[in-house]
Each structure stands twice: as C-alpha cells, then as structure tokens.
C-alpha positions as CSV (number, residue, x, y, z in Angstrom):
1,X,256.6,122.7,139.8
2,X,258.1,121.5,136.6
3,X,258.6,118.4,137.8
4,X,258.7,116.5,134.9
5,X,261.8,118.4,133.7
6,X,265.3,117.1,135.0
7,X,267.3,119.8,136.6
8,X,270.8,121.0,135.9
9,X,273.8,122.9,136.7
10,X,275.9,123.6,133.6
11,X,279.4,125.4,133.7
12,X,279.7,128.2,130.7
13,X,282.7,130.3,130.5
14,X,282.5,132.3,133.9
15,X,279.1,131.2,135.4
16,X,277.2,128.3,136.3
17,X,273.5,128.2,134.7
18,X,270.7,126.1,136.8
19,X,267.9,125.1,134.4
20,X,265.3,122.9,133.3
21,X,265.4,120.5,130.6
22,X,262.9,117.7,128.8
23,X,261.3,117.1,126.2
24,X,261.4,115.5,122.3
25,X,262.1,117.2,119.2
26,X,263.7,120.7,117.8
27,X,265.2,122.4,120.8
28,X,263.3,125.6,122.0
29,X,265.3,128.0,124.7
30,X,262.9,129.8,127.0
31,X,264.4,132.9,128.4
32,X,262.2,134.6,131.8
33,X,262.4,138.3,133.0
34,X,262.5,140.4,136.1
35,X,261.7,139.9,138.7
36,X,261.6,135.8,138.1
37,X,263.2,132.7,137.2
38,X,262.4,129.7,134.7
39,X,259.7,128.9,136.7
40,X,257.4,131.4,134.5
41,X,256.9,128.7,132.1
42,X,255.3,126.0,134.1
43,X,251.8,126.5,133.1
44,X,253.2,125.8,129.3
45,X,256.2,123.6,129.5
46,X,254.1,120.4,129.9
47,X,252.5,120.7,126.8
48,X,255.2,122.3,124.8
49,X,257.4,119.1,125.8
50,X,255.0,117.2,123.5
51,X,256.9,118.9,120.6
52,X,259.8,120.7,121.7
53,X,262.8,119.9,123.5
54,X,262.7,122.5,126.0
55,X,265.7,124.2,128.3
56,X,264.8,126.4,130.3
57,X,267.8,128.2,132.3
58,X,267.7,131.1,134.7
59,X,269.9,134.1,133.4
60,X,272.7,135.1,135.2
61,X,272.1,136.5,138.0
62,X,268.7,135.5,138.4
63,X,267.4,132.1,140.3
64,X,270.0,129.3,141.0
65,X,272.6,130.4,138.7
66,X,275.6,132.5,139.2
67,X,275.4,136.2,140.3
68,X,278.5,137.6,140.4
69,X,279.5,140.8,141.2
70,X,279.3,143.4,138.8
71,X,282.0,144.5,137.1
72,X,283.3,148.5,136.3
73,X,281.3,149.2,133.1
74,X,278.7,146.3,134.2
75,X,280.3,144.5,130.6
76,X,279.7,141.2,132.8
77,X,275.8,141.7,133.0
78,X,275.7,143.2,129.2
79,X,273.2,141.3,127.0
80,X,275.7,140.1,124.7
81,X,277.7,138.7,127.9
82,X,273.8,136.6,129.1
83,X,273.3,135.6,125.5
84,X,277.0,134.5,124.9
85,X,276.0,131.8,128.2
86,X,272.8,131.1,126.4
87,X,274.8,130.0,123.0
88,X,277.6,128.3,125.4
89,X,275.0,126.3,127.0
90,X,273.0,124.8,123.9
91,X,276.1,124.1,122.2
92,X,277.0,121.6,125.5
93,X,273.7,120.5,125.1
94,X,274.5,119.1,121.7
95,X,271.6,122.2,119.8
96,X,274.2,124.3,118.0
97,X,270.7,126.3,116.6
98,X,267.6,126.4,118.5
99,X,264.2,128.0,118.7
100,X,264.3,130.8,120.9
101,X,261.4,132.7,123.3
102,X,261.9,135.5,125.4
103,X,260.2,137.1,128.3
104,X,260.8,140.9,129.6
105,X,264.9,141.0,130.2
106,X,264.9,137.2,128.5
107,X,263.5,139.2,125.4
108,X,266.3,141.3,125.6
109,X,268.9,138.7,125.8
110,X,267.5,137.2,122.7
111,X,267.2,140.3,120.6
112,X,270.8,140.4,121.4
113,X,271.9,136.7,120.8
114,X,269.7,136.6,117.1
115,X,272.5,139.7,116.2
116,X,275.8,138.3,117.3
117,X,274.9,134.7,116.4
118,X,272.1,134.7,113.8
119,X,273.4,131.2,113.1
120,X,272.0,129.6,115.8
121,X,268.6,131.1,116.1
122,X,266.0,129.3,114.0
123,X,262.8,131.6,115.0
124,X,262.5,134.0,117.1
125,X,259.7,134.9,119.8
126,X,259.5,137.9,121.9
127,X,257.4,138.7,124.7
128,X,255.8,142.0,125.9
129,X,258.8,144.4,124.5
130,X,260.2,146.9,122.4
131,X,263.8,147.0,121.5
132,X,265.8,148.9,124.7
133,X,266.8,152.1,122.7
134,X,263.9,152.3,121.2
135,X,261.9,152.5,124.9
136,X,264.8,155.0,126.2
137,X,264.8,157.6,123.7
138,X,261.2,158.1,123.9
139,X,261.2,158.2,127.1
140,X,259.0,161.1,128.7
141,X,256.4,161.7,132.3
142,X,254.3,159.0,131.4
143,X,257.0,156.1,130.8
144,X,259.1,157.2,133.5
145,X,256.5,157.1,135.9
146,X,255.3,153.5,135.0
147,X,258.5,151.8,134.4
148,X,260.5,153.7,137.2
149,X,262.6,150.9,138.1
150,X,264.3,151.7,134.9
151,X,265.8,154.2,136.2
152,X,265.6,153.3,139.7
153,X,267.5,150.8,139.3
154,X,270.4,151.8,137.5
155,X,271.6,154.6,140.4
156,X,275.3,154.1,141.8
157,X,275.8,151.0,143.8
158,X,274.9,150.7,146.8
159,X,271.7,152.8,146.9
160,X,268.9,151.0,145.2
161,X,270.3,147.4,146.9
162,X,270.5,148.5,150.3
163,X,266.6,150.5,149.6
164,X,265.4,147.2,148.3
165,X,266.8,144.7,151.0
166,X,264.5,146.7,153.4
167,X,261.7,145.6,151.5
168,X,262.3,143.1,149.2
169,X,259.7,140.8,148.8
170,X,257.6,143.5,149.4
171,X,258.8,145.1,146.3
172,X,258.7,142.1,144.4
173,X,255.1,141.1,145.2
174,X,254.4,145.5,144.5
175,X,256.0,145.0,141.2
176,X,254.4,141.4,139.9
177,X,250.6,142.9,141.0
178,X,251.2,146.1,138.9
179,X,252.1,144.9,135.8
180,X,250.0,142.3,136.2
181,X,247.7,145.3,135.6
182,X,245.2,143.5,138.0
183,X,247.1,142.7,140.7
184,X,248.9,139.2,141.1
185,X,245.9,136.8,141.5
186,X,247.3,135.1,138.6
187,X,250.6,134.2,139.8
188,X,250.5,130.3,141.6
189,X,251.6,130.6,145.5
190,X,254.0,128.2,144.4
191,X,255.6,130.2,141.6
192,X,255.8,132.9,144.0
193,X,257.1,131.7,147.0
194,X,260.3,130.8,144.2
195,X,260.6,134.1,142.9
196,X,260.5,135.3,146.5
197,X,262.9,133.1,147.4
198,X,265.1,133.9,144.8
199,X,265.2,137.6,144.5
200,X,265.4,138.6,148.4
201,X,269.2,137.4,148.6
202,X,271.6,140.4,148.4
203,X,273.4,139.2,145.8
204,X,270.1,138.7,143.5
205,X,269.2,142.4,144.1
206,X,272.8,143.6,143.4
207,X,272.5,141.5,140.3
208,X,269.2,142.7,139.1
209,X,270.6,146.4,139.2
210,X,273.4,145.5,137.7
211,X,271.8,143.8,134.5
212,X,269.5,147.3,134.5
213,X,273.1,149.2,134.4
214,X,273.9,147.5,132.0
215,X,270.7,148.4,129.5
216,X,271.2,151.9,130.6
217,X,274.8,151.5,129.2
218,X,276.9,149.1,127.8
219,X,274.1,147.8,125.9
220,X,273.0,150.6,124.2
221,X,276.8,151.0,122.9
222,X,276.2,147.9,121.8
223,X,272.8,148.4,119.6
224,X,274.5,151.9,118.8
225,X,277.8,150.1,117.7
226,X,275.7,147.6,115.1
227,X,272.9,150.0,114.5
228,X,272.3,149.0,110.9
229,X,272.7,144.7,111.6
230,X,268.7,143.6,111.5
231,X,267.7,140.3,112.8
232,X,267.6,137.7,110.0
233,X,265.0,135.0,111.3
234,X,261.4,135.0,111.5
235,X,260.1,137.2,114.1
236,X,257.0,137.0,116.1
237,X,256.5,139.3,118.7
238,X,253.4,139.2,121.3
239,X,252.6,142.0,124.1
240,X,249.6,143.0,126.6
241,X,247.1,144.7,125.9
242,X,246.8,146.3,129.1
243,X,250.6,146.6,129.7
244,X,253.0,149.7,129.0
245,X,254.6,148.6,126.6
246,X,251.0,148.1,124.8
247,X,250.2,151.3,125.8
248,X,253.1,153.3,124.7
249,X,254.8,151.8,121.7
250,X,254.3,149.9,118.7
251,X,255.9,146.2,119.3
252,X,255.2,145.2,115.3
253,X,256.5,148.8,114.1
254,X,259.6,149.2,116.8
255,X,260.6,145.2,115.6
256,X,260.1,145.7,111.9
257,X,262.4,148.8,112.0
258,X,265.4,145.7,113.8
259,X,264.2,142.9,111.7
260,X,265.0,141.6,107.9
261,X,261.7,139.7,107.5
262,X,258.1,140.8,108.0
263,X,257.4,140.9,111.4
264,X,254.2,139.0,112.8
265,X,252.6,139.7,115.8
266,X,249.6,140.8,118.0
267,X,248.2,142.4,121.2
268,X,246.5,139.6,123.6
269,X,244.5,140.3,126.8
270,X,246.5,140.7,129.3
271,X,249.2,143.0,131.8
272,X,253.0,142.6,131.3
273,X,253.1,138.5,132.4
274,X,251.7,136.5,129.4
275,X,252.9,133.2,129.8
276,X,251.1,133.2,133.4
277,X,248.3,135.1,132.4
278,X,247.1,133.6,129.6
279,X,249.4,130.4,128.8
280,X,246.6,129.1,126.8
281,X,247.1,131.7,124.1
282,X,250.5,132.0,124.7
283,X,250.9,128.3,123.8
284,X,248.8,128.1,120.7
285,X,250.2,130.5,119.4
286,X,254.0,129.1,120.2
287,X,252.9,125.9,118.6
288,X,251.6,127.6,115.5
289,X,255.0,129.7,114.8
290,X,257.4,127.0,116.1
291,X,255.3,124.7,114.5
292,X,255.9,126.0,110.9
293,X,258.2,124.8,108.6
C-alpha cells in the first residue's frame, strides 16, 4: 500500500515520526485517527499527489512512530505536544505553512496546531468531529453509550490496557465495523492487517489510552485556558451521515462557534471512516477547497 510514497523516519524533539511522503506542489499534512495509522489515506493519496505534496506521518503513539510512556498529567500525549511534532516535522521538511486534513484524533491534533501556530496552517480540513469540549459537556445516555471508549479509555493505568491485550484485535476489528455503521466491509484486508498489526503491541494500547487521558484532561485545560482564540484560516469540516457525531451535534454550528471565518461544510453518506468509505467524495471535495486560491 502507498507504494508510491517514499517512507521515513524523522527525529522531532522527543519522538521519532514514521511517515509517508510524495508528491508535487503546496504541501498538505494528513493527520489519521483511532484506531489506525497513515495508511487511511491510500485510497486518496494517489490522486491527491497529482496536486499536492503529501506527508502523511503516524501520530505519536500510533503506527511506527514513537510511543512512549505516558507521563504524570499525560502533558506528553496532549494535542498541543502531537501538533508541536506535526509543526517540527514540516519545518525539517523545508514547508514552514502547509495545508492541513485531519481524521478523528488527527482532527483534534489539528484543531489544536491552527491555535498555537495559526502561521503555518494555510486551510484547514476536518473530518467527522466536533471540537472535544464541545462533545464532553454535552455528554448524556446516548453519547456515552455510543462513544464509550471515551471514557473507557481514560480509567487509571493499567485497567483498560491489560482488558484490551486480551482481546485486542478483537476490539479493534469490533470498533472499525461499528462506526463504520455497516460493519467493516469497507476497510481493504491490507489496511487492516496494518492497523492490526499496529495497535495489538502493549505499548500501542498504553498509548492510545494515554492520548484519551489526555482529552479528558490536559487538553481541555488547554481549550479552557484559550477559550476566546478562534481559528483564523478557512475551515471546512465534513462528517457522516450515519455517524455519532452526525447524529448528535452540529459540526458547521460547534466549528463556527471556534473559527474566525465562515465555516463550510456538509454531511456525506457514510459511518465515522470517510476517507475509506467514500474516498471519491472525500477527494473532490479536498481538491475543490485545497484547490482554491
């Protein structure tokens, strides 16, 4: 997969970030969610690297790069510490500002890198989310039945690691078929034997609870800390139709209320994984807003 894309291992700060890189023109930074890796964007990379330089690392703690052990107060698995990495990294890659795209937790990481360094993000794209406070303190049955790994997740280590080592890749494949809201049919056997491969390691899991931690906490000290700072770039924001977050909130109305600009956005058919489930759309669209000058 992705084959066309060289592959690299790039020191920043405290970690080392695998990715994928290739391409011509403006750089664009794709950022994946839980429970995966880079490897989400393979059905669009190809064609995006047409237009777009395209890196596409795996966050810390997730796929080949580093995954550290937390630390007290999980500061090391904060968004602001993953988007910090993502701003070291372009800047070795010679893109001081980029486009940017983010997936689930990659959304997150982004939302957070367009506050602390609005200089380097050109446009901003955001994939089948709300802001984090915003889902949290609306939180009632309903959302804490469908997202429980929210709060799952984020109990003392070592309960949820040593529960989900039992069953790992059980969990994973649980997880990817539910909010795919029709199972996982869509999901190449390749792309999932590399997710599986990935997230069964201990130290995976421990990471993946600790970047949860970290929503549940530092980072909402964070968006509480800069409450009034609104994102200053153009914003488009996409979710599923079928999805929770569809379901449950208002992605154009919960953005707006972060973001300087109009917000532009729409529903699209499908569950919670939109660049595998429909990468066609997902694309167009991509090209259109990128696209603009």
């Amino acid at each position: 997969m992705l084959e066309n894309f060289e592959t690299a291992d790039i020191e920043v700060d405290d970690v080392t970030i695998h990715l994928r890189l290739g391409g011509e023109g403006p750089p664009l930074l794709l950022l994946h969610g839980f429970p995966q890796t880079h490897v989400i964007w393979h059905k669009v990379a190809d064609e995006l690297a047409r237009r777009f330089t395209l890196v596409m690392p795996d966050l810390r703690g997730y796929g080949d790069s580093s995954r550290p052990p937390g630390e007290p107060g999980h500061a090391n698995y904060s968004k602001r510490a993953m988007a910090q990495d993502m701003v070291e990294l372009m800047r070795v890659l010679g893109h001081p500002s980029f486009y940017l795209c983010g997936h689930d937790r990659g959304g997150r990481v982004a939302h957070r890198l367009a506050l602390d360094h609005p200089e380097a993000v050109k446009k901003l794209m955001i994939l089948d989310i709300s802001p984090t406070r915003t889902m949290y303190e609306a939180t009632d049955k309903t959302f804490a039945t469908l997202y429980y790994h929210w709060f799952f997740l984020i109990q003392p280590y070592p309960v949820p690691e040593t529960l989900i080592g039992n069953s790992a890749a059980f969990l994973l494949r649980a997880t990817l078929g539910n909010w795919g809201s029709n199972g996982a049919q869509f999901i190449d056997p390749e792309a999932m034997a590399e997710y599986e491969r990935c997230f069964v390691r201990p130290d995976a899991i421990h990471a993946a609870c600790e970047d949860y931690r970290a929503a549940a906490g530092i980072d909402l000290e964070h968006d509480r800390d800069h409450e009034t700072t609104r994102i200053a770039c153009p914003v488009r924001v996409l979710w599923g139709e079928h999805g929770v977050v569809g379901r449950l909130f208002k992605p154009l109305e919960d953005w707006q209320a972060k973001c300087v600009l109009p917000v532009t956005g729409k529903a699209v058919p499908a569950g919670h994984f939109i660049p595998e489930q429909v990468p066609d759309l997902l694309l167009a669209d991509m090209l259109a807003f990128f696209g603009e000058e």
